[in-house]
C-alpha positions in Angstrom: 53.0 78.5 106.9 54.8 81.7 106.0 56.0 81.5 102.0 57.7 84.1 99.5 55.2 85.6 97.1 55.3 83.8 93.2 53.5 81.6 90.5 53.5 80.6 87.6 55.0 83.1 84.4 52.3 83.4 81.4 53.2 82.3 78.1 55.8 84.9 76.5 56.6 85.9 79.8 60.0 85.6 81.3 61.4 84.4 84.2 62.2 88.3 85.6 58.9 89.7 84.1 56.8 86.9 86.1 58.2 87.6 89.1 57.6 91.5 89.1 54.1 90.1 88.1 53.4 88.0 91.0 54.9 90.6 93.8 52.7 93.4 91.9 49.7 91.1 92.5 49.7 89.6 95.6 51.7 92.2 97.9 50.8 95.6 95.7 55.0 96.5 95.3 56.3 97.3 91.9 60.0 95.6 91.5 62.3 96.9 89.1 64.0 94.7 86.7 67.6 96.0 87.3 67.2 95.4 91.1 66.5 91.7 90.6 69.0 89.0 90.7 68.4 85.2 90.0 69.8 82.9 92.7 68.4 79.7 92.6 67.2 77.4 89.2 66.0 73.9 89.4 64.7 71.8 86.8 62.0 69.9 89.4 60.9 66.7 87.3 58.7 65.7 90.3 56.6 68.6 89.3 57.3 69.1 85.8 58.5 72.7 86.3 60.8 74.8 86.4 61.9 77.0 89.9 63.3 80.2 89.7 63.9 82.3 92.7 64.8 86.0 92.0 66.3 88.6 94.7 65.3 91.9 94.5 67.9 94.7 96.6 64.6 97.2 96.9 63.7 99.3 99.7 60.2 99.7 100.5 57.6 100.2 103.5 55.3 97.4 104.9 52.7 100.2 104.9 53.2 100.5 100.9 51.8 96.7 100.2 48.3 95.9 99.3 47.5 92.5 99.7 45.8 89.9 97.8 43.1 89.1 99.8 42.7 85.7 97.7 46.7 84.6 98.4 48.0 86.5 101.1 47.0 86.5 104.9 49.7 88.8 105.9 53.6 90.1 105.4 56.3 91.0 107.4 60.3 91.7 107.7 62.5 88.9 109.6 66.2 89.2 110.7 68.4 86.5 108.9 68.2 84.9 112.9 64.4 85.2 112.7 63.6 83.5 109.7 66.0 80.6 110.4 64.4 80.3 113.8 60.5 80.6 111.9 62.2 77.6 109.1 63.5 75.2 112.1 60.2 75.5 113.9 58.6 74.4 110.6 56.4 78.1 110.0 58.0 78.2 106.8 57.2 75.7 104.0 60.4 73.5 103.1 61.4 74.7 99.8 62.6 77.9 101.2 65.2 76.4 102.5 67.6 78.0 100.2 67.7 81.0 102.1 70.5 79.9 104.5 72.7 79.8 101.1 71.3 83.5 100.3 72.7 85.6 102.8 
């Protein structure tokens, strides 16, 4: 199933600074902080954690990622149309489903 790159933030990190992290290490692209925007935070009991999802409005080149060879099988850019037809035919894993709020 198709999923957004993240993890978990280190102790002392921050929300923001963990999410750069994660996109630097699994898909090679260095975020910057003033191009990120949070729009989704959940307390999720069920999972004792906390779910932050962070938009970035950053341009940049599928030829430009490196990816994690661990975490990530491959990447690549959607319409709006696209990824709500990849989400109803169940290729994208359910808690994405914020993304219809998103756009």
């Amino acid at each position: 199933m198709w999923e957004c790159p993240g993890g978990s933030i280190l102790a002392g990190e921050s929300s923001l600074d963990g999410a750069i992290r994660e996109v630097k290490e699994e898909i090679g692209i260095k975020l910057l902080k003033f191009n990120g925007k949070m729009i989704k935070s959940d307390r999720r009991d069920a999972y004792n954690d906390f779910y932050d999802v962070w938009l970035f409005d950053q341009s940049f080149e599928i030829t430009e990622t490196v990816l994690q060879e661990d975490e990530v099988s491959d990447i690549k850019w959607v319409t709006k149309f696209e990824l709500a037809n990849m989400y109803d035919s169940r290729n994208i894993v359910p808690t994405l489903d914020y993304f219809r709020f998103v756009f």
